[in-house]
Z-matrix of the N, CA and C atoms (Angstrom, degrees):
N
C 1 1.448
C 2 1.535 1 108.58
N 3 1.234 2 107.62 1 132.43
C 4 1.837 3 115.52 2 159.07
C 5 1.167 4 125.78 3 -105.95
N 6 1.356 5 104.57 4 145.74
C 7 1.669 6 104.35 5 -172.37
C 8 1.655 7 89.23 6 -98.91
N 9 1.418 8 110.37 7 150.54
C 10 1.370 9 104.03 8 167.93
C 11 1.499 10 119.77 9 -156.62
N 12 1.379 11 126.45 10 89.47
C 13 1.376 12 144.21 11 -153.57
C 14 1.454 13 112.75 12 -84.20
N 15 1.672 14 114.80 13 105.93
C 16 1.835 15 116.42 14 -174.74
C 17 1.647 16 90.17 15 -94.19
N 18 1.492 17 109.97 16 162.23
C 19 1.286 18 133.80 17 174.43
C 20 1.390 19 119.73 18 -127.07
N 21 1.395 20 132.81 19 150.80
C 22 1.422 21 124.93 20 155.92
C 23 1.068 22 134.02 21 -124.40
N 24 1.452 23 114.69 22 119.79
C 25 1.204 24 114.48 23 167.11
C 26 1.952 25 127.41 24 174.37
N 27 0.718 26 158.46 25 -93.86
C 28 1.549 27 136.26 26 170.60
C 29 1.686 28 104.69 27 -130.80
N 30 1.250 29 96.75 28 127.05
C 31 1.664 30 111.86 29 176.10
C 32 1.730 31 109.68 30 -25.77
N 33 1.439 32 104.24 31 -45.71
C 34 1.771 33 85.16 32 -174.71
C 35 1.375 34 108.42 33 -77.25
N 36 1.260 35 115.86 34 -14.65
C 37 1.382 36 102.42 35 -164.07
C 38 1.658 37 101.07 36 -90.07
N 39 1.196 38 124.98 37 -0.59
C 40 1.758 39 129.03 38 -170.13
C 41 1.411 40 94.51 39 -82.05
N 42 1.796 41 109.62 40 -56.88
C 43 1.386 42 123.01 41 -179.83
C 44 1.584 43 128.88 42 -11.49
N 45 1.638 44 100.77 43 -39.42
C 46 1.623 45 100.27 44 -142.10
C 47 1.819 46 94.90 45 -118.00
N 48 1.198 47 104.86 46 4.25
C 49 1.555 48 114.01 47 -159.81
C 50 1.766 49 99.86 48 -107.71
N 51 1.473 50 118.45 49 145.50
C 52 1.453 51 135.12 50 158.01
C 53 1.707 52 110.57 51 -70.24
N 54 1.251 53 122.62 52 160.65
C 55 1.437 54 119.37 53 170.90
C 56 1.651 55 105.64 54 -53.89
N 57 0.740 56 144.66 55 -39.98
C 58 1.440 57 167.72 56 -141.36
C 59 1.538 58 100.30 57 -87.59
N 60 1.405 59 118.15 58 -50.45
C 61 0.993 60 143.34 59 -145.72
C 62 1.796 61 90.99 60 -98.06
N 63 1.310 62 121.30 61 -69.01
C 64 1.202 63 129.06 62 172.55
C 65 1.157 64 117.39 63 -58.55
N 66 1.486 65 139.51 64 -1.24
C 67 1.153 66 133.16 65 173.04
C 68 1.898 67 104.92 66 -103.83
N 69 1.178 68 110.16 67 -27.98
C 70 1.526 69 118.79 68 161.87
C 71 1.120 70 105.13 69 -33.54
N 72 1.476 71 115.88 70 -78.74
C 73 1.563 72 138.42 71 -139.54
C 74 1.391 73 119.99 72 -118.05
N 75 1.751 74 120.32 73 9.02
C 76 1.040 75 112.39 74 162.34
C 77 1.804 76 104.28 75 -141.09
N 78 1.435 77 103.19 76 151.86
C 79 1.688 78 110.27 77 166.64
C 80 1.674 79 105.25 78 -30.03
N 81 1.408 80 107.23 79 139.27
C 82 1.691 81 99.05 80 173.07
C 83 1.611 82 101.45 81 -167.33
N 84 1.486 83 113.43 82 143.65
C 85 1.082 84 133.96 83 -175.38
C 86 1.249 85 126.44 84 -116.53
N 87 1.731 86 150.62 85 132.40
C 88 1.333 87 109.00 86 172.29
C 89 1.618 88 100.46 87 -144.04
N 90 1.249 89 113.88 88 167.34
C 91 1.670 90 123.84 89 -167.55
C 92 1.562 91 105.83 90 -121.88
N 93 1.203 92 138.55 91 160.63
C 94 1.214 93 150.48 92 153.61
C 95 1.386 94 104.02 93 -93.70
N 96 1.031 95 123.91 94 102.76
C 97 1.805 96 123.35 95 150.99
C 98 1.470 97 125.47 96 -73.16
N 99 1.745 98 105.75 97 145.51
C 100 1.301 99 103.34 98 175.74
C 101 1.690 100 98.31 99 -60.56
N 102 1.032 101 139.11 100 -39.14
C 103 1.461 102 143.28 101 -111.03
C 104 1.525 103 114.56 102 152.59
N 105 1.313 104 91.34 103 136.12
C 106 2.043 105 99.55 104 -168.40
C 107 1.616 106 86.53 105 -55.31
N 108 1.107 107 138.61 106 -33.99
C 109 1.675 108 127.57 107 -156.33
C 110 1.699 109 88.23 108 -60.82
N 111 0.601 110 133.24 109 -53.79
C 112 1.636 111 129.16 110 169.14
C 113 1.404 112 114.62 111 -7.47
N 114 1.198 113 114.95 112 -57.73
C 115 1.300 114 123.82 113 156.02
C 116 1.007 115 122.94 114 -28.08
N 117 1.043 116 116.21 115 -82.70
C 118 1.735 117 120.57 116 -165.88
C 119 1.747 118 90.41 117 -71.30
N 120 1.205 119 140.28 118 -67.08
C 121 1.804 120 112.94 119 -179.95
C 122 1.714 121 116.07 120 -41.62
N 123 1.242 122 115.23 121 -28.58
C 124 1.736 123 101.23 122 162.69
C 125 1.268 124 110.66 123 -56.65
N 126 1.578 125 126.86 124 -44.93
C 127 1.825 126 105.96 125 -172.37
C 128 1.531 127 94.54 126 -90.77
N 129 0.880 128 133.93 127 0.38
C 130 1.668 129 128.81 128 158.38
C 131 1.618 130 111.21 129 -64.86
N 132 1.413 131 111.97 130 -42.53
C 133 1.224 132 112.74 131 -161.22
C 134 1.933 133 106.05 132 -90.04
N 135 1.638 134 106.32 133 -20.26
C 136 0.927 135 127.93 134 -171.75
C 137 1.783 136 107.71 135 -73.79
N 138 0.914 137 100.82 136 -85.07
C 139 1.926 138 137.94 137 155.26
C 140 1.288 139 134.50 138 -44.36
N 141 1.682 140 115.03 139 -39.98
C 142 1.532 141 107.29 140 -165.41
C 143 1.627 142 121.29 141 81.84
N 144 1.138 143 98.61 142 -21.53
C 145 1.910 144 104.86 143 155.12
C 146 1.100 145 113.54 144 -109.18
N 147 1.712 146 121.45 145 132.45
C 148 1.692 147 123.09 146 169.88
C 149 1.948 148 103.75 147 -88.25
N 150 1.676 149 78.51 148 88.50
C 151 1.669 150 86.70 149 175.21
C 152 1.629 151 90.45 150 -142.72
N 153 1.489 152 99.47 151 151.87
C 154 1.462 153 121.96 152 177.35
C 155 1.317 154 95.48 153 -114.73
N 156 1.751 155 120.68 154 153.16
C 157 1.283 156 128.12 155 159.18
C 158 1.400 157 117.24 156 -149.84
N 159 1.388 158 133.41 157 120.83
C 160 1.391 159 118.32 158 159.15
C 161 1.242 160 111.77 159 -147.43
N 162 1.012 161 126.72 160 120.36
C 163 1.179 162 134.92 161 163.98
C 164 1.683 163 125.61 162 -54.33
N 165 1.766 164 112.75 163 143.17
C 166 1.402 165 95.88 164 -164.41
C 167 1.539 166 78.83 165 -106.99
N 168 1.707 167 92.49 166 157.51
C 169 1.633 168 120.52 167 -174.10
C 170 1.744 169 112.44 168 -85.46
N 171 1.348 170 107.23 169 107.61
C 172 1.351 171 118.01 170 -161.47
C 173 1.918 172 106.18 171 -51.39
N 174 0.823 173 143.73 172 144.60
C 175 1.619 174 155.86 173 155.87
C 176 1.709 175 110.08 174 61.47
N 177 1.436 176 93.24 175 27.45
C 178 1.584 177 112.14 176 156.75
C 179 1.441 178 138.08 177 -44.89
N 180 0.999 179 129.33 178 120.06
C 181 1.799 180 103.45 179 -168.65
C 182 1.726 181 109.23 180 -80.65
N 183 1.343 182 109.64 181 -15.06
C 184 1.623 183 112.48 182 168.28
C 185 1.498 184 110.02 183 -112.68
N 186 1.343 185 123.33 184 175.09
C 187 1.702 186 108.33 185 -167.97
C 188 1.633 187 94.82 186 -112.40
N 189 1.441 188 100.38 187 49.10
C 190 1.853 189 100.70 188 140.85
C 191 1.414 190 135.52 189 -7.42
N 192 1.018 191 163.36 190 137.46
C 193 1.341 192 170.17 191 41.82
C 194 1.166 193 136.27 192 23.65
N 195 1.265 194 148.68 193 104.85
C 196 1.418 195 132.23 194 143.48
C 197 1.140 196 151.28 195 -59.24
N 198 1.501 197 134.42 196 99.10
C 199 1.607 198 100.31 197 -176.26
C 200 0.883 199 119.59 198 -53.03
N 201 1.522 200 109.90 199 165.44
C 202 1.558 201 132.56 200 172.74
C 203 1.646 202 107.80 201 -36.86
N 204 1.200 203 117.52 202 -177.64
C 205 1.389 204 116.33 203 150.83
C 206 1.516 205 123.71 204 -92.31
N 207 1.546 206 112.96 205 -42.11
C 208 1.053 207 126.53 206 167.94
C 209 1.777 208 108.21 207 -41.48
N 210 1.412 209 130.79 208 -58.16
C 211 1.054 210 164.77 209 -154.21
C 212 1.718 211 90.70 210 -58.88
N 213 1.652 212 112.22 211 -79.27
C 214 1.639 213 153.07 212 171.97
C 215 1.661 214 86.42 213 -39.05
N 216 1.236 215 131.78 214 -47.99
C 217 1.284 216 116.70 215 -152.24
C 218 1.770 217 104.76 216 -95.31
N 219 1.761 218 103.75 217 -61.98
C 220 1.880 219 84.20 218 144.61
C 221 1.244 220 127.36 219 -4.08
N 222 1.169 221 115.20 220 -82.28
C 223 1.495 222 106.78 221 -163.44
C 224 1.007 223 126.54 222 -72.86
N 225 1.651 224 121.48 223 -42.38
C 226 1.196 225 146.89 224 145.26
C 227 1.723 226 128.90 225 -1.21
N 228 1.310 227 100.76 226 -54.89
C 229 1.259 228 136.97 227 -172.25
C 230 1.740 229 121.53 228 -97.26
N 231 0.925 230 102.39 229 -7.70
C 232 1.577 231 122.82 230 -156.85
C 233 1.588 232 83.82 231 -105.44
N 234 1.801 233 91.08 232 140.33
C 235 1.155 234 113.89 233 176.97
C 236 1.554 235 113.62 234 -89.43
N 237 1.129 236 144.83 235 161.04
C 238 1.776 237 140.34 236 -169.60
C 239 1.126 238 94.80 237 -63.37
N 240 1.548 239 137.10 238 -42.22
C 241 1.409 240 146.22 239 -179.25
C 242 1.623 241 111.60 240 -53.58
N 243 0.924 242 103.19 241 -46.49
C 244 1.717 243 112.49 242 177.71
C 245 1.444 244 111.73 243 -86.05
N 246 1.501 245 132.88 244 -46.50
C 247 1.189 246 107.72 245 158.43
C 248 1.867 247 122.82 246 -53.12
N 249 1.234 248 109.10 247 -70.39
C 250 1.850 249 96.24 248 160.24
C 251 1.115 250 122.89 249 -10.25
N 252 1.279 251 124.01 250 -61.24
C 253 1.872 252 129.23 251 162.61
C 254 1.623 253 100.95 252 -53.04
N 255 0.685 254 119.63 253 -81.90
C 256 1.717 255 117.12 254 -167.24
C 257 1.659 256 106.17 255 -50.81
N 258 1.147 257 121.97 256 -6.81
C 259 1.602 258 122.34 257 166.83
C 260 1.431 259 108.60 258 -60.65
N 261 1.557 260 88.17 259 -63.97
C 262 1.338 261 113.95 260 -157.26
C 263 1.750 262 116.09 261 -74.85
N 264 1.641 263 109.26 262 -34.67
C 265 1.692 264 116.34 263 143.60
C 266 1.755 265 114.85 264 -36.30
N 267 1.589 266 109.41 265 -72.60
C 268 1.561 267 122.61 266 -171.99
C 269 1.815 268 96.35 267 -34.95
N 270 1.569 269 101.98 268 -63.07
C 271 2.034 270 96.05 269 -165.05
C 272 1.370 271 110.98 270 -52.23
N 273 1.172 272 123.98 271 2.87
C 274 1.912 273 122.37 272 -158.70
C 275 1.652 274 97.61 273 -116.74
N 276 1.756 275 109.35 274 -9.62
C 277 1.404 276 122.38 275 -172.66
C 278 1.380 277 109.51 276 -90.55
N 279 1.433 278 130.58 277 124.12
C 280 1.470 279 104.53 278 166.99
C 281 1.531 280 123.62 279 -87.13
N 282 1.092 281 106.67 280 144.87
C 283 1.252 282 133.37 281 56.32
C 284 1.910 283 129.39 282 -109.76
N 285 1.434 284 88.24 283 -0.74
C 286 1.200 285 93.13 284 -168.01
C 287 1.688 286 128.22 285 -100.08
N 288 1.724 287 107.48 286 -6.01
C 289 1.462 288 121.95 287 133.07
C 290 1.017 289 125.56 288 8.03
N 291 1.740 290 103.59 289 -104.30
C 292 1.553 291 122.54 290 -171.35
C 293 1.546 292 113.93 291 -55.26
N 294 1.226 293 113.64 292 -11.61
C 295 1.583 294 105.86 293 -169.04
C 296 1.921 295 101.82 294 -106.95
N 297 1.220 296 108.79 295 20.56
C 298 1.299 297 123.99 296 176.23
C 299 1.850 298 107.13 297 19.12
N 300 1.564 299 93.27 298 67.20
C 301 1.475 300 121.29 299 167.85
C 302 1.715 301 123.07 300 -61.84
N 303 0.800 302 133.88 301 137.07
C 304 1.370 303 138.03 302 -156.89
C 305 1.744 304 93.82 303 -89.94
N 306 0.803 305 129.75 304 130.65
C 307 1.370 306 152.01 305 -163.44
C 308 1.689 307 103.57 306 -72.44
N 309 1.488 308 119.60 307 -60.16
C 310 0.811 309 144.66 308 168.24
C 311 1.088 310 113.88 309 -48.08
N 312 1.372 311 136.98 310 -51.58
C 313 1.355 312 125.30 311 171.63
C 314 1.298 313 128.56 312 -79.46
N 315 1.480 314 115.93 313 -0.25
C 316 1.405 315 134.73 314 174.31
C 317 1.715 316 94.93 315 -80.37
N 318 1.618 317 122.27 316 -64.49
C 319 1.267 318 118.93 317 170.47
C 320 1.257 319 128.89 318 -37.57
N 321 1.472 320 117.07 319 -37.26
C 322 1.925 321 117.67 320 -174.00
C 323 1.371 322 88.79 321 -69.13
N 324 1.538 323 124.45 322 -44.16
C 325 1.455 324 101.30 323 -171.62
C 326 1.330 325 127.10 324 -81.22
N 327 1.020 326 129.31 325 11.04
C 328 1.195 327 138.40 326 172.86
C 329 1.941 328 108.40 327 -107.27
N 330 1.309 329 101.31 328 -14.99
C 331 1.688 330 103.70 329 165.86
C 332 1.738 331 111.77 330 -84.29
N 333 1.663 332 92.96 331 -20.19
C 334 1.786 333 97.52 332 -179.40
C 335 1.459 334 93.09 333 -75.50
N 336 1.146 335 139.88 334 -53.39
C 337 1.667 336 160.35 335 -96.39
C 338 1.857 337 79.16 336 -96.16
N 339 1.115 338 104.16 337 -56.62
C 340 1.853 339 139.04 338 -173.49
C 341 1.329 340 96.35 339 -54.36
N 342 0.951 341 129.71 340 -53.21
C 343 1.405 342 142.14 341 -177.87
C 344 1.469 343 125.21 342 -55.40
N 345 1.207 344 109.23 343 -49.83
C 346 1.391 345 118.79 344 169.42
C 347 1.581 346 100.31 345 -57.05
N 348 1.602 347 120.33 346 -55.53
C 349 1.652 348 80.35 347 -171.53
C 350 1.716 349 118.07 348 -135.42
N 351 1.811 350 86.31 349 66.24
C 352 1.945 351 96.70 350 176.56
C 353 1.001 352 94.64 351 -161.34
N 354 1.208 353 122.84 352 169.20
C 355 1.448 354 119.79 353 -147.66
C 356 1.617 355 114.74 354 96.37
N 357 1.560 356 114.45 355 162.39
C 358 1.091 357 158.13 356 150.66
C 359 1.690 358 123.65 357 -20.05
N 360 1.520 359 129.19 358 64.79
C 361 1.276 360 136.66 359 -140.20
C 362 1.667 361 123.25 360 77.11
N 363 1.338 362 109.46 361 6.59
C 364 1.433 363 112.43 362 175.96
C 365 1.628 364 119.52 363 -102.69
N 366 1.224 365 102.04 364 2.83
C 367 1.632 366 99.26 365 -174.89
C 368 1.519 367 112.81 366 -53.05
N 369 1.313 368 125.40 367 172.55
C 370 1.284 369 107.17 368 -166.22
C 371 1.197 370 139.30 369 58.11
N 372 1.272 371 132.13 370 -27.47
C 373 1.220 372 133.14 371 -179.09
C 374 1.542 373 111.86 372 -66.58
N 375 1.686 374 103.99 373 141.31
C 376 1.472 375 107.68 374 -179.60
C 377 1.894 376 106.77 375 -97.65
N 378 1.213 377 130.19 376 173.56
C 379 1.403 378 141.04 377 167.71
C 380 1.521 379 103.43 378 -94.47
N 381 1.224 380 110.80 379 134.07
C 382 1.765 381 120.72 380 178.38
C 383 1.155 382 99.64 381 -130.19
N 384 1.322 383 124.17 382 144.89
C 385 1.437 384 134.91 383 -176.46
C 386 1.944 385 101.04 384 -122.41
N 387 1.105 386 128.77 385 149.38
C 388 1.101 387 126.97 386 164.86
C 389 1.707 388 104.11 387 -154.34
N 390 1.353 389 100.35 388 117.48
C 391 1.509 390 119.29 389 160.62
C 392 1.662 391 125.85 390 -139.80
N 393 1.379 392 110.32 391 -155.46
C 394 1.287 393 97.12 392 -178.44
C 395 1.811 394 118.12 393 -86.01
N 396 1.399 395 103.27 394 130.26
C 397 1.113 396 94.47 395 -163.74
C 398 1.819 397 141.68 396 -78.51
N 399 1.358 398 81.42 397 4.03
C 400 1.619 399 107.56 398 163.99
C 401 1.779 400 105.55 399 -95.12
N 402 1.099 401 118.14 400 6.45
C 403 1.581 402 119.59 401 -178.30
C 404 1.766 403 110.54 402 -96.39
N 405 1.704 404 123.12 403 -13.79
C 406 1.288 405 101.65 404 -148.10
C 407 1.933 406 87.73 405 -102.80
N 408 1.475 407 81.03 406 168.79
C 409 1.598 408 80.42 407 173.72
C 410 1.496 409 137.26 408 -69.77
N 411 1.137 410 124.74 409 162.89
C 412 1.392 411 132.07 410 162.88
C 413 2.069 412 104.76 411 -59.81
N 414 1.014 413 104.05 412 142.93
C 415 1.410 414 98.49 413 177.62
C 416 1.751 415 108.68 414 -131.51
């Protein structure tokens, strides 16, 4: 299992912060994965392509990530109804199949996921992912 904790909020401000530090001071969410393949069935489940993307955040003091845009905008854009669908797509995806995952709790996190960066003082804000960095997928 991986733990893997996204954040929201603007590239410079991710830059300058410890995990510790970014979980203080910005919105933050985090998931246990069976397995980085998880990943790539989120932009499957997201998108309709099983592609992962994030970019890592240049002179970071932790090795941060960005999602994609494509990725950011998914969710972004997505109505509660459509994330709910993309919950309930993701549990039918493996890795998360066989472990007959509750659908529903795949969806809240993807209603949290949304959260971090829309809304009410959040405009602008980007999604940061930070895990282990020998953990994420090939894309």
């Amino acid at each position: 299992m991986i733990p893997v904790d996204f954040f929201g909020c603007k590239k410079e401000q991710i830059v300058t912060c410890s995990f510790e530090d970014a979980c203080d001071r910005f919105p933050c969410t985090g998931i246990t994965m069976p397995n980085a393949s998880a990943l790539i069935s989120l932009g499957e489940a997201l998108t309709g392509r099983a592609a992962f993307s994030a970019e890592p955040v240049p002179l970071s003091l932790e090795p941060f990530r960005e999602l994609s845009d494509c990725l950011q905008a998914a969710v972004r854009e997505a109505s509660a109804e459509e994330l709910m669908d993309a919950g309930a797509r993701w549990a039918e995806l493996l890795p998360w199949k066989p472990l007959d995952t509750n659908p529903m709790d795949l969806a809240g996190f993807l209603l949290h996921l949304q959260s971090l960066a829309h809304g009410p003082g959040r405009e602008g804000n980007s999604i940061f992912l930070l895990m282990q960095p020998d953990s994420l997928p090939a894309s």
